[in-house]
GUTORGU-994325 format. One line per 10 residues: number of its first residue (from 1); their letters; for each residue x, y, z of C-alpha. Coordinates in steps of 0.001 Angstrom, whole numbers, plus 500000, padded with zeros to 6 digits. Layout:
NUM = A = X:Y:Z | ...
This chain:
1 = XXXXXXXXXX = 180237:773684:357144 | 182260:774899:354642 | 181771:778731:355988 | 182915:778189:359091 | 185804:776307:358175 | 186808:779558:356221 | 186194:781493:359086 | 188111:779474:361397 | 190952:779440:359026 | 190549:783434:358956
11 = XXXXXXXXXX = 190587:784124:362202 | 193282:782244:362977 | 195604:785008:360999 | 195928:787445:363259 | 197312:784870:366502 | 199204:783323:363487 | 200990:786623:363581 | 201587:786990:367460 | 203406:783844:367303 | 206089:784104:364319
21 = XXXXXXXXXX = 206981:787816:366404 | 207349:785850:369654 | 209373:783011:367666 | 211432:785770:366069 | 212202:787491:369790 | 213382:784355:371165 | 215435:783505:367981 | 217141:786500:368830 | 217500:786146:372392 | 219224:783115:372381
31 = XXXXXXXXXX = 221589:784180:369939 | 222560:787525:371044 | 221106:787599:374867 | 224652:786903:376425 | 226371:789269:374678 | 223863:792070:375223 | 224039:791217:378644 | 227940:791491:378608 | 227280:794920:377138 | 224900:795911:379517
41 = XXXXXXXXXX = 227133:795000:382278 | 229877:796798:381208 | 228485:800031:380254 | 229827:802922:382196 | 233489:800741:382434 | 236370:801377:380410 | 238406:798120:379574 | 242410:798301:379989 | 244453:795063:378888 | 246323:793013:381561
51 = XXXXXXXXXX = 249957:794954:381431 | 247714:797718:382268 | 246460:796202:385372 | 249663:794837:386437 | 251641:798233:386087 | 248644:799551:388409 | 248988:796848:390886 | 253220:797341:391219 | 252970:801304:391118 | 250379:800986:393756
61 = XXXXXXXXXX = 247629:802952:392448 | 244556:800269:392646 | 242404:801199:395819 | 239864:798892:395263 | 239509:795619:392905 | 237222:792742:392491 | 238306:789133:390523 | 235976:786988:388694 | 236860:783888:387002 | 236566:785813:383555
71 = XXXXXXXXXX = 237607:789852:384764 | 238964:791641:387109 | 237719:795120:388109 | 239370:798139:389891 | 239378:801557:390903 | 242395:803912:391399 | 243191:805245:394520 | 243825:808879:394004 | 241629:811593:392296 | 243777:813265:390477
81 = XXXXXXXXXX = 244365:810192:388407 | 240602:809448:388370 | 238647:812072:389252 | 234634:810868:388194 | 235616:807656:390161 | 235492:805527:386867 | 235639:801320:387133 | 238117:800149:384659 | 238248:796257:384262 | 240286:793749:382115
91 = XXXXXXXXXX = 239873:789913:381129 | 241660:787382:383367 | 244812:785566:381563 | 243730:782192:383726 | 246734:780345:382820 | 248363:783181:385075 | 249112:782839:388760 | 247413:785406:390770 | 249259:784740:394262 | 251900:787597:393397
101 = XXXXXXXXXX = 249144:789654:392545 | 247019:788889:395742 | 249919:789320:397707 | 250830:793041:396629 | 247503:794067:396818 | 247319:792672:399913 | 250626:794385:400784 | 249863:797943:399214 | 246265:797677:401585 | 244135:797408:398616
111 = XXXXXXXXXX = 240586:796175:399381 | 239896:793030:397189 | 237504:790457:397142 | 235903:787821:394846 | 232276:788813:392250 | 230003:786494:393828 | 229273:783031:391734 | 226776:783389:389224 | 224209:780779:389937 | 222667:781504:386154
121 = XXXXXXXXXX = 219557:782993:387412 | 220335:786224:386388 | 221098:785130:382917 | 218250:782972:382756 | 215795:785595:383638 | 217517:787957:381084 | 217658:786098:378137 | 214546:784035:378494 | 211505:786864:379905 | 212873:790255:379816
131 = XXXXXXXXXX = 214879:790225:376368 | 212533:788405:374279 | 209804:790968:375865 | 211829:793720:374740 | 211838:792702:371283 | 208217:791481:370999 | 207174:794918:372222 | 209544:796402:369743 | 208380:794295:366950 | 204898:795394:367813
141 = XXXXXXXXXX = 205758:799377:367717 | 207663:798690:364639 | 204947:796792:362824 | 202310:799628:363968 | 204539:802447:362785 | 204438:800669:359388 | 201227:799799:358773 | 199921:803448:359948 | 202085:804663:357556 | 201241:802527:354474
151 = XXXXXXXXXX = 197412:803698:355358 | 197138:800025:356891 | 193189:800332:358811 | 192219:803905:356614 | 189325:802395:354984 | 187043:805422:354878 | 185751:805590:357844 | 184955:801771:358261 | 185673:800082:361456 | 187977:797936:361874
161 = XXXXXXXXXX = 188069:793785:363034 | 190771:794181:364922 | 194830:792652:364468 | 197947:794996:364523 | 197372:798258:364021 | 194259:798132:361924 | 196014:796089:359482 | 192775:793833:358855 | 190532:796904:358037 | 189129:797010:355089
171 = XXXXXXXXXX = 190421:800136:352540 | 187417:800946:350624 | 186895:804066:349720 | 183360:805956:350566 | 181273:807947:348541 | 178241:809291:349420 | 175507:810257:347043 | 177185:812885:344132 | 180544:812854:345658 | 182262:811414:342556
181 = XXXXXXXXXX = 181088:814048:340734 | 180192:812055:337776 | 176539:811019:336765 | 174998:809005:333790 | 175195:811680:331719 | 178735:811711:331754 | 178772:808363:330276 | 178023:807907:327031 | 178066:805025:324360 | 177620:802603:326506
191 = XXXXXXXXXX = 173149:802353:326446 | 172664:798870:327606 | 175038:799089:330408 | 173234:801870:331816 | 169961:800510:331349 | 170842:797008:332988 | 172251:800087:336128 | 169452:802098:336345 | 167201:799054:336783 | 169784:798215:340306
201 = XXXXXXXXXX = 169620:801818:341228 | 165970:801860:340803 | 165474:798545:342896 | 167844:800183:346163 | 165339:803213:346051 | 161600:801312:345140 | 162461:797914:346602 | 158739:797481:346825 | 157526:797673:343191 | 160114:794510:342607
211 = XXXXXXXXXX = 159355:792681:345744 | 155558:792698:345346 | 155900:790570:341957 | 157739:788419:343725 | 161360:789491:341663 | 164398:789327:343658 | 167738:791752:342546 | 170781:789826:341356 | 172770:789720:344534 | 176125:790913:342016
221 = XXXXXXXXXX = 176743:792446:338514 | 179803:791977:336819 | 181034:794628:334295 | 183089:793048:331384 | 185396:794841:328702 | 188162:795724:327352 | 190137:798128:328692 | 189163:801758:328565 | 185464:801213:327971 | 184287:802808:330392
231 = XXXXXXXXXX = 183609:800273:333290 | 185407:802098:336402 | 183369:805344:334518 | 180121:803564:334694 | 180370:802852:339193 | 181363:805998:339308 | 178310:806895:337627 | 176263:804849:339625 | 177481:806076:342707 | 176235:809671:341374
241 = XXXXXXXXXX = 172992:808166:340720 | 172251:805935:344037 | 172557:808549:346420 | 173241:805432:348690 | 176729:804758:350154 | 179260:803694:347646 | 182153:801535:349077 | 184782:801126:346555 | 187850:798944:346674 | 190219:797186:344176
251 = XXXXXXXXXX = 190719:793434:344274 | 194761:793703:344845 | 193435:795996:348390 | 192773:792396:349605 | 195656:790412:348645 | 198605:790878:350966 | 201452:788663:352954 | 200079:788549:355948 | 197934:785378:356406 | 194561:786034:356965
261 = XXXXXXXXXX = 194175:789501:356119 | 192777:789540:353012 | 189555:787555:354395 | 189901:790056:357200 | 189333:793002:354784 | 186786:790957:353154 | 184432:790746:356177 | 185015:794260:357444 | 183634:795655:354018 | 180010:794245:354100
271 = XXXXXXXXXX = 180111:794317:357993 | 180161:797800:357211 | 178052:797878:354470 | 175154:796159:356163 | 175142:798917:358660 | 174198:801440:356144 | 172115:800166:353803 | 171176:800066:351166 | 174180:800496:349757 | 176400:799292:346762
281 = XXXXXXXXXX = 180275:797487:346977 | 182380:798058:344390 | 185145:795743:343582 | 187388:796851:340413 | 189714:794621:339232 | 188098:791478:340691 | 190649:789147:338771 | 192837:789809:341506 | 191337:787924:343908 | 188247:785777:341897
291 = XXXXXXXXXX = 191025:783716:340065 | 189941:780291:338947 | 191253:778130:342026 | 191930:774882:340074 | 195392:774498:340159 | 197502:770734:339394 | 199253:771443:342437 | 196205:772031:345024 | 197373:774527:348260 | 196144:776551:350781
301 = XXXXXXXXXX = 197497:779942:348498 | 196607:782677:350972 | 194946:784522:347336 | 191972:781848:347890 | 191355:783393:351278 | 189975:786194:350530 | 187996:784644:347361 | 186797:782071:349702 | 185775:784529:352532 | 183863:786823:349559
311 = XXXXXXXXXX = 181931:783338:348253 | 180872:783006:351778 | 179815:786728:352601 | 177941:786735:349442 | 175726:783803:350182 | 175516:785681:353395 | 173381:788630:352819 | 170475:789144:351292 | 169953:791167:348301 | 166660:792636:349889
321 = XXXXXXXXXX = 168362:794489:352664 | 169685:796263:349662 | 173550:795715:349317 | 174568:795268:345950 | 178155:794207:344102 | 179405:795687:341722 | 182700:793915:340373 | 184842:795005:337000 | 187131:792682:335102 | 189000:792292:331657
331 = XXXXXXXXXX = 189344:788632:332334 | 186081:787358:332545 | 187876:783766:331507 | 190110:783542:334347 | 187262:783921:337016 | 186211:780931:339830 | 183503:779336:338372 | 181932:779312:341558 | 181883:783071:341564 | 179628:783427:338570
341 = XXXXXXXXXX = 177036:781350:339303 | 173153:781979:339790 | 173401:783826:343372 | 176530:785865:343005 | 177767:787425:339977 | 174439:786435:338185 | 173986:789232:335837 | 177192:790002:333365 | 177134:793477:331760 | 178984:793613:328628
351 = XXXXXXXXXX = 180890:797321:328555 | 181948:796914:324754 | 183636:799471:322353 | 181264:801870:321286 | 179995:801757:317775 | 179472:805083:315288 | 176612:807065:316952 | 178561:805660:320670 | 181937:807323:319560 | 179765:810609:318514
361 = XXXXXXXXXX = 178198:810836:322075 | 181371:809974:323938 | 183160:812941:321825 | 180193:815362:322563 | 180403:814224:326304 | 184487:814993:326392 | 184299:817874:324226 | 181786:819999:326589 | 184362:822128:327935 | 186271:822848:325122
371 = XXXXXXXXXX = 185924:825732:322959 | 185373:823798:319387 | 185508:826267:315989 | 183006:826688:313712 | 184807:824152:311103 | 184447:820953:313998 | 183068:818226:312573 | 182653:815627:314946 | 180744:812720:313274 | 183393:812496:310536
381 = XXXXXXXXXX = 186010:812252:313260 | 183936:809593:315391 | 183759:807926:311256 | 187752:808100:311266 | 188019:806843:315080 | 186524:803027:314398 | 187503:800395:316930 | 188792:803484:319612 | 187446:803138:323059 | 186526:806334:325374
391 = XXXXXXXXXX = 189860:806367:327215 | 191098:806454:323350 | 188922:809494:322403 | 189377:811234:325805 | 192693:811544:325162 | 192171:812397:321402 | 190178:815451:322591 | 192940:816303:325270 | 195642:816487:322606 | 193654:818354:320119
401 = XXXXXXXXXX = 193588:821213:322909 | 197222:821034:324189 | 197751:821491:320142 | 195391:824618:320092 | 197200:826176:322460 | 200818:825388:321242 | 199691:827220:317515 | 198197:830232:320252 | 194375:829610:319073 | 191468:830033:321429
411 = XXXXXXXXXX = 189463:827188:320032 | 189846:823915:318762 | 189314:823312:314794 | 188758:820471:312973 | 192576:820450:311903 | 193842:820514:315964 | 191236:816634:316240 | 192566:814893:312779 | 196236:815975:313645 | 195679:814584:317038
421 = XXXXXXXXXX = 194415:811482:315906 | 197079:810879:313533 | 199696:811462:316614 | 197600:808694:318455 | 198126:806198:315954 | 201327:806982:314235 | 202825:808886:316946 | 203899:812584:316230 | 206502:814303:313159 | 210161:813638:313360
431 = XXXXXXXXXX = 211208:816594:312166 | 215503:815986:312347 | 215346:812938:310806 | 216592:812950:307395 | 216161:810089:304644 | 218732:809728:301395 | 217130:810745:298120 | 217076:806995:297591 | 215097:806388:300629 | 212578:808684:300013
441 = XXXXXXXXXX = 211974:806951:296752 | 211382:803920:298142 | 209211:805500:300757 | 206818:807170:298365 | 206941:804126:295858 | 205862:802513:299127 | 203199:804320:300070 | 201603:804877:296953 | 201689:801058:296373 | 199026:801069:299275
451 = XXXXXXXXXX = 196875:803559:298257 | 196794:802902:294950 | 195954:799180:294797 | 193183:800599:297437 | 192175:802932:294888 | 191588:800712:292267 | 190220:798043:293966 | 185851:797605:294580 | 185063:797307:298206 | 188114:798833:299584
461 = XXXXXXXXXX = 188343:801640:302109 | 188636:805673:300538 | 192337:806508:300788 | 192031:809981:303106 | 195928:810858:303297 | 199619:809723:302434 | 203095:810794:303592 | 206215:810172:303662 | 207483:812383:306665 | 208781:810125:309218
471 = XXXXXXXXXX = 206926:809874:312659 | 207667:808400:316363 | 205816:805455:315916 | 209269:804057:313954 | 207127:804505:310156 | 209014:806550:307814 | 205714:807205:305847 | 202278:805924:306257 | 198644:805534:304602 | 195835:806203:306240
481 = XXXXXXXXXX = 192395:804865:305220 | 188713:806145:306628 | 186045:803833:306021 | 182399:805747:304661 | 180490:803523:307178 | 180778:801189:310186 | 180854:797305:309304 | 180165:794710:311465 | 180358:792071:308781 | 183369:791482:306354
491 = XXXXXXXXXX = 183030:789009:303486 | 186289:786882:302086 | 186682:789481:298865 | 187013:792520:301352 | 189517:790702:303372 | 191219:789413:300203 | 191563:792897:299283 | 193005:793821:302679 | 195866:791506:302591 | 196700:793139:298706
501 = XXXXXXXXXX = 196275:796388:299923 | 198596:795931:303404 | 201159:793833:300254 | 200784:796955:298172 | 204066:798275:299427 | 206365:795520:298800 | 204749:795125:295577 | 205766:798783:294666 | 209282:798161:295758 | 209800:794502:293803
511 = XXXXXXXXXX = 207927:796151:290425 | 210030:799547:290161 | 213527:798681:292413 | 213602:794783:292065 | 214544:794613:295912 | 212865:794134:299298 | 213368:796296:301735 | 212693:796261:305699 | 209916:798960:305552 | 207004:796098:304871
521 = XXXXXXXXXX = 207600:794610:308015 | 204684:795860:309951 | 202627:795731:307173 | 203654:791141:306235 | 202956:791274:310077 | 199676:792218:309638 | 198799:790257:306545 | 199650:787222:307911 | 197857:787719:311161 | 194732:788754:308968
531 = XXXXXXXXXX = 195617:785804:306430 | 195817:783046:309624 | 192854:784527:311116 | 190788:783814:307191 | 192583:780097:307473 | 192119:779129:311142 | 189012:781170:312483 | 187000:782251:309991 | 186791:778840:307644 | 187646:780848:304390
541 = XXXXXXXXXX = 190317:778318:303674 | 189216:775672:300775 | 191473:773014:301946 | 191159:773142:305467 | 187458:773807:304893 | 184997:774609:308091 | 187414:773739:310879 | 188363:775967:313653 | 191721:775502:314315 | 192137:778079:316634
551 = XXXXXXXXXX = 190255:779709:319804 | 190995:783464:321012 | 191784:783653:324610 | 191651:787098:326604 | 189047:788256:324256 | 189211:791229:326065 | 192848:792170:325838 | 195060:791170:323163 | 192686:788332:322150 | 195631:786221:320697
561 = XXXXXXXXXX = 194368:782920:319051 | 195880:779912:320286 | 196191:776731:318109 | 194217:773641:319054 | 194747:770951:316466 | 197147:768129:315569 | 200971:769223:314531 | 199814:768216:310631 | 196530:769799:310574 | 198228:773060:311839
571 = XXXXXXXXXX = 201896:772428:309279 | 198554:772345:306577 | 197121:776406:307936 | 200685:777376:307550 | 200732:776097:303791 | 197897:777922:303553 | 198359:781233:304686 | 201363:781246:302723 | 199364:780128:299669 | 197253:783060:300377
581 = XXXXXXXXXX = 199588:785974:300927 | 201724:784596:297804 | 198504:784854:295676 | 197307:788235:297311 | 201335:789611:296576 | 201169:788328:293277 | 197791:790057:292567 | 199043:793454:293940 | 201803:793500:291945 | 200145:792410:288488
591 = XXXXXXXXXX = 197851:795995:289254 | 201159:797979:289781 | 202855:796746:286647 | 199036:797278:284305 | 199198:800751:286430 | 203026:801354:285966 | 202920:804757:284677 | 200126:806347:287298 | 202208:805214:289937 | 204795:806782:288556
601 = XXXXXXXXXX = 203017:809905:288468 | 202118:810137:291801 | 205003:808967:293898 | 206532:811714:292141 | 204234:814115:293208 | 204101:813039:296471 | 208232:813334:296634 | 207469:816712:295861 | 204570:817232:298505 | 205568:814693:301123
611 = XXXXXXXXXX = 202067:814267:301958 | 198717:814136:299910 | 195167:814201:300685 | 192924:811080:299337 | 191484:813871:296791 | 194444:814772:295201 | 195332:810919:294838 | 192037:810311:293543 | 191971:813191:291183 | 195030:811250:289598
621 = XXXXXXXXXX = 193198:807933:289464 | 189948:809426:287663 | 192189:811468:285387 | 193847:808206:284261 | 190586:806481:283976 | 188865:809472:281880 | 192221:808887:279178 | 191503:805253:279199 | 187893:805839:278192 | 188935:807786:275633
631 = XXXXXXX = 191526:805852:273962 | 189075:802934:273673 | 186948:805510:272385 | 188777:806789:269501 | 190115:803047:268789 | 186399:802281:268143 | 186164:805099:265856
């Protein structure tokens, strides 16, 4: 029942349409029919006022005239004085006597007469049949011209259901067998994804091997992930595999102002793709249209058309006649429940960042066509690249060849890929600005507060480079860490050692200026979200103890934790992250004052250098160890 109460609703978009043009043409008849009429009446006449006329009438000129209770029109009586025979006419003054006027045309033999009474018929027929067909036909053209024009009823070569102009075709685009030009072994990283593909590909080409087990294919997959993973990468991918059709089609192609056309689209797309199967749909972007429908204030949203029209075409087909879905989303949350139950979107493939051996094959897989020097190392870039997604390291790869051929090399070198990465994340050298001598103190001071309570910490990430030569990003200096090996797991002393690290900085500037500056901005910002997450999340708080007090919500995009606890419970995780970071700042700086004179040292040899390798800073830090030992040494002897 509840199908073809969808469908009924559907279908009635297109008549839905006819009628708000007709209103619309006889909304504008009535209030402009008389007047166009007036205009159409008088074209061809030229209008003279009534001193005009009069001086006519005495001088004798009129030679023929006709009077209507509104007008009276004439024509003059010699050629010379109007030789294309025009019709001039004025508006009647009718609190004016017209017997003098009668009575000297009458007089001059001028041939007048009275317009025939208008019974209204005219008018009538006018304004109520012919105008208001006039504009509905011109409504019509106009509407076609525009949809043509967007690429209304283009879909590929898919026919269309019908309504103005094609506009309820669907606009999914085609692809037939390697058309996309990209294959599986373009794709890389991404293992289980392609092996939970292969097995649907597989299925469209041996249907029997499944079906005489008795196993049916899920009727959809979903592909979930954050952005730039790959999922658009991986259809494509498939649809260089199938060597079936591939329709594919965003979720905003179906949402659109007119009523009705969404489901429209909806139906035309596996209409079509029944006649050619198998074959596979793919939908990107399916939040667009598979929003959750439950809403506080209920409605008949035209967005739940085409949702509700998809439900129903999915239930519609059977997987065996081998159509498949494919749908992508970043906001797996946000989906109708109803479209991720068994029967539709029953299988969810998770398209997640790639991990150390991923990032290596995604940079071997973008790096094919470049022309890489001997020096390239590319697992200790994919080391330096943690947490980067393919889009991330396409890009990365892109760079680090537009940079080749800016210094006029032929190749790429190892140099050309760390550079680039560094412009990724810190943006690129600004070379005109210019800090005070003062500044640039504080700056290095800064810095080497990071790297140096790194340094001396256990469990900390190596140190690989500092400067202090301003970049786009807004940092006037930066220090950049590269972890020996990928973690998945972080215990509370490693994180406790983050938050002293990232408080480093402002510890530098209290222990040798005695001021605060605005430079640790970005780096309290990112203690405090690190310290919150320890208090609220992770249960690494004694006093709050094993309580979540927070969820994450669009895991997939910014994944910003919201609070859900009482107003106390959450004033107590504020005293607590601030309990933290004061004890983490506190630590930081008791290592910078025991370690006064090696940071000394090397903020002023970074002054000098502007930027250091994690070597050179660690050739300092063993240096000062190797005196330590032997001072304790001799004070033994």
């Amino acid at each position: 029942m509840s199908n073809n109460k969808n469908k009924g609703n559907n279908n009635g978009g297109r008549p839905a349409i006819g009628l708000i043009v007709i209103a619309v043409a006889f909304f504008v008849a009535i209030i402009f029919g008389n007047r166009l009429m007036d205009l159409l009446l008088s074209a061809g006449q030229e209008e003279v006022t009534y001193n005009t006329f009069l001086s006519a009438v005495a001088e004798n000129k009129i030679k023929k005239a006709e009077i209507s209770d509104t007008q009276i029109s004439y024509l003059l009586r010699t050629e010379e004085e109007d030789k294309e025979g025009r019709l001039y006419y004025t508006n009647r003054l009718t609190d004016v006597d017209l017997t003098e006027v009668t009575q000297t045309l009458q007089k001059n033999g001028v041939e007048f007469s009275a317009a025939p009474l208008d019974d209204g018929s005219s008018s009538l027929l006018f304004n109520w049949i012919i105008l208001p067909l006039i504009f509905f036909f011109g409504l019509l053209l106009i509407m076609r011209f525009i949809v043509n024009r967007n690429g209304g009823g283009s879909g590929g070569g898919l026919g269309g259901i019908g309504g103005i102009g094609g506009i309820g075709k669907s606009r999914a685009k085609v692809y037939m067998e390697k058309e996309t030009g990209v294959t599986f072994r373009d794709v890389a990283g991404q293992d289980e994804a392609k092996e939970s593909l292969v097995e649907i590909i597989d299925f469209l080409h041996n249907p029997k091997k499944y079906t005489a087990i008795g196993a049916k294919l899920p009727k959809g997959a979903l592909l979930v992930g954050s952005p730039g993973t790959g999922k658009t990468l991986l259809a494509k991918a498939v649809a260089g595999e199938a060597h079936v059709p591939f329709f594919s089609i965003s979720g905003s192609d179906f949402v659109e102002m007119f009523v009705g056309v969404g489901a429209s689209r909806v139906r035309d797309l596996f209409k079509e793709a029944s006649k050619v199967a198998p074959a596979i749909i793919f939908i990107d972007e399916i939040d667009a249209i598979g929003r959750s429908r439950d809403s506080k204030f209920g409605g008949n949203d035209e967005r739940e058309q085409p949702l509700n029209q998809l439900l129903a075409e999915i239930d519609g087909f059977d997987s065996s006649n081998g159509v498949v879905i494919l749908a992508a989303t970043n906001r797996p949350e946000i989906l109708d429940k109803a479209l991720l139950r068994a029967g539709r979107f029953d299988r969810r493939i998770i398209v997640d960042r790639p991990n150390l051996e991923g990032r290596y094959q995604t940079l071997l897989v973008h790096t094919r066509n470049i022309h890489l020097a001997e020096d390239v190392d590319l697992k200790k870039l994919a080391q330096a690249t943690a947490g980067a997604v393919g889009a991330d390291l396409a890009n990365l790869v892109n760079e680090a060849a537009l940079r080749a051929v800016r210094m006029g090399r032929r190749a790429v070198n190892q140099q050309d890929l760390l550079v680039s990465f560094e412009t990724v994340i810190a943006g690129t050298e600004k070379k005109g600005t210019v800090l005070t001598d003062i500044e640039k103190r504080i700056v290095s001071y800064h810095e080497v507060g990071h790297a140096l309570v790194a340094a001396l910490r256990k469990h900390s990430q190596p140190v690989s480079k500092i400067t202090i030569v301003p970049h786009t990003s807004g940092a006037l200096g930066y220090t950049m860490q590269m972890p020996e090996e990928e973690k998945f797991l972080n215990s509370k002393e490693e994180l406790l050692i983050q938050l002293q690290t990232l408080l480093g900085g402002r510890a530098a500037e209290q222990v040798v200026f005695g001021i605060q500056t605005t430079g640790a901005a970005n780096d309290i910002q990112r203690a405090t979200e690190l310290a919150r997450k320890m208090v609220t999340q992770y249960g690494m708080s004694e006093k709050i103890g094993l309580m979540a007090l927070a969820a994450a919500q669009n895991e997939y995009l910014d994944g910003q934790a919201y609070m859900d606890c009482a107003q106390t419970t959450a004033g107590d995780a504020d005293a607590e992250v601030r309990t933290l970071l004061n004890t983490c700042y506190e630590s930081a700086k008791q290592l910078l004052l025991d370690n006064r004179g090696l940071l000394d040292e090397i903020a002023l040899y970074l002054l000098e250098k502007e930027t250091i390798t994690g070597d050179e800073l660690m050739a300092y830090v063993n240096a000062d160890a190797n005196r330590l030992t032997a001072g304790e040494i001799e004070a033994d002897e």
